[in-house]
C-alpha positions in Angstrom: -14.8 4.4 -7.3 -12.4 1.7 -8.6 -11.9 -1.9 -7.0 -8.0 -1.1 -5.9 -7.7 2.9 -6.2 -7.3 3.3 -2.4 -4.7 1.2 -1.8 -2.8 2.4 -4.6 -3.1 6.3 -3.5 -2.4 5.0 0.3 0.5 3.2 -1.2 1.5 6.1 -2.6 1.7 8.3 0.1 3.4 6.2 2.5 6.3 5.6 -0.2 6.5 9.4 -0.6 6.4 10.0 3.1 9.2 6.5 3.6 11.7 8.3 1.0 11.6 11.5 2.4 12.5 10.1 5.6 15.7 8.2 4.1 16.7 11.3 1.9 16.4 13.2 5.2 18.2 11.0 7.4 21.3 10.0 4.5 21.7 14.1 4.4 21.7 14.6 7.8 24.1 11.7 9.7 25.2 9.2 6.9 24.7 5.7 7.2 24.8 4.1 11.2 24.1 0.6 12.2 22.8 2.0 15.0 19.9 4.4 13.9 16.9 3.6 13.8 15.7 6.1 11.0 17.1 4.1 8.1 15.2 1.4 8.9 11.5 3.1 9.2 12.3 5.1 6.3 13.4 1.7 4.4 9.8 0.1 5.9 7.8 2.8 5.2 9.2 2.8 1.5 8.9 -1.2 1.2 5.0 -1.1 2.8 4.2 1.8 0.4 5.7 0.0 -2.5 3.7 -3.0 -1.9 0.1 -1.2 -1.6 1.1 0.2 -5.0 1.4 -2.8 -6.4 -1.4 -4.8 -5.3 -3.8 -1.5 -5.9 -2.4 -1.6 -9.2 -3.4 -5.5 -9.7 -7.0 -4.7 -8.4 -7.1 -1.3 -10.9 -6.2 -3.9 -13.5 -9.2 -7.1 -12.8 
């Protein structure tokens, strides 16, 4: 197995699972200052993005 494949696939699925959540939440109530579901979704979507990219550097070397 690749140097860097399961971050990338982790990476994945977290970003998947962190836009569902903000899809779900804009739907459902809008945008509130005072929810807290905009920001996981938003951290789940920024921590997915990142192992993404630093599988994707490791796939690469």
């Amino acid at each position: 197995m690749r140097e860097g494949l399961i971050p990338t696939v982790l990476g994945s699925a977290v970003m998947a699972s962190g836009s569902v959540l903000r899809v779900m939440d804009m739907k459902k109530h809008g945008m509130h200052k005072k929810d807290m579901m905009p920001l996981a979704g938003a951290a789940l979507l920024g921590f997915g993005l990142a192992h993404v990219i630093l599988g994707t550097i490791d796939l690469t070397k």
